[in-house]
N, C-alpha and C positions, 0 to 999 in steps of 0.2 A: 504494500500500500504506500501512496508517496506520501508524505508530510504536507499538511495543509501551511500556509504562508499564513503566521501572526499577522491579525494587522491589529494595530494603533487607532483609533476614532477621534478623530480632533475638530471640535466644532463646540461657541459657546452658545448654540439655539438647540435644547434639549428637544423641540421637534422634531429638528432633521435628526440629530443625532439616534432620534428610534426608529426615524425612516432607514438611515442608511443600515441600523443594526440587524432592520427587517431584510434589504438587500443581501446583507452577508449572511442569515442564515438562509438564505436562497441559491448560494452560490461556492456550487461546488471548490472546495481547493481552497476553503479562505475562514479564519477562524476569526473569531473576535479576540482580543487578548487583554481590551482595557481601551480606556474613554476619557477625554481631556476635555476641559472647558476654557481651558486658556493658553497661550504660547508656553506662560515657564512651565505651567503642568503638562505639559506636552513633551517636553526636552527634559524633565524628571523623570516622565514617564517613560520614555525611549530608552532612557540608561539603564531602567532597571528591568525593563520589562526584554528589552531589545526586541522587536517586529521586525517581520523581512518587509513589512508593508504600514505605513503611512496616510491615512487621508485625511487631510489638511484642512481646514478651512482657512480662505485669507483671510478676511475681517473680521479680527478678535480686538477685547479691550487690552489691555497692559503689554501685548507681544503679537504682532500679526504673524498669521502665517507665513507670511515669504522669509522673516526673519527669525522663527524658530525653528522653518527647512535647514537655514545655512548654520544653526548653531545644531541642532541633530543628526547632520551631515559633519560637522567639521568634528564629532567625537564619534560619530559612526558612519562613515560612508559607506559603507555595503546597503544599509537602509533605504529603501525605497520609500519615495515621497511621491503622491498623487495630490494637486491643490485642488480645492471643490471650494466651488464660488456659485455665486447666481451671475456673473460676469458674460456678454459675451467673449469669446477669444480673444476681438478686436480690442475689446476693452478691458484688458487685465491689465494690472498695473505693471510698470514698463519691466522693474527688477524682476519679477513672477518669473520669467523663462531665462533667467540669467542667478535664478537661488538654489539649483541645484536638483531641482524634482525635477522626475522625470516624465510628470504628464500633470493635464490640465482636464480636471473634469467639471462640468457646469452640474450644479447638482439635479436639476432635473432629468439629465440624462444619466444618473447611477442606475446600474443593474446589473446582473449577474454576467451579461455577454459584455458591457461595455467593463467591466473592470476585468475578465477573463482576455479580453483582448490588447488595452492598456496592458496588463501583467505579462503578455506574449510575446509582447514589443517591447518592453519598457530596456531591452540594453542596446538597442540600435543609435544611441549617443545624442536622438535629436529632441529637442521638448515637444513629447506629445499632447495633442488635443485629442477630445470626443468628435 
């Protein structure tokens, strides 16, 4: 049996956060492993919990996502980071595809095939979108 990919749940709007909880137990290969409501509790949680997987939300209070990617990246880089925004693509903030994740999901589109696909791709070196 292969080993399901920990992910991380990072988002401070406890609604999405049970939508996207709903998506992963939908979705073969991907386990929950723990849930943040803020950047520092995100990069606390990363250390101790270590995730092969990450998804992010950018707009938090005390620590945006795009800046607790490159602090969760800079003491673990094997860690995969997906950002989840209500943003279009065009419209992510400029750093977003220069902090280290390697994909960009707009949260209305999470689902079992869009993070199964994302996860397929995620070492082809370029910032993915949905």
């Amino acid at each position: 049996m292969v080993a399901s990919v920990a992910v991380l749940l990072v988002d401070d709007q406890a609604p999405f956060r049970s939508a996207a909880r709903a998506v992963l137990r939908r979705t073969e290969g991907f386990e929950l492993v723990g849930e943040a409501a803020s950047g520092p509790e995100a990069v606390e949680l990363a250390a101790t919990l270590e995730p092969g997987l990450v998804l992010m939300d950018i707009n938090m209070p005390e620590m945006n996502g795009v800046e607790a990617t490159r602090r969760i990246l800079a003491e673990h880089p094997s860690t995969v980071i997906f950002l989840c925004s209500t943003y279009d693509a065009a419209d992510l903030p400029a750093d977003a595809p220069t902090s280290g994740a390697a994909a960009y999901v707009h949260k209305e589109h999470l689902s079992p095939s869009t993070l199964q696909r994302l996860w397929a791709s995620r070492d082809e070196g370029a910032f993915l979108t949905d």
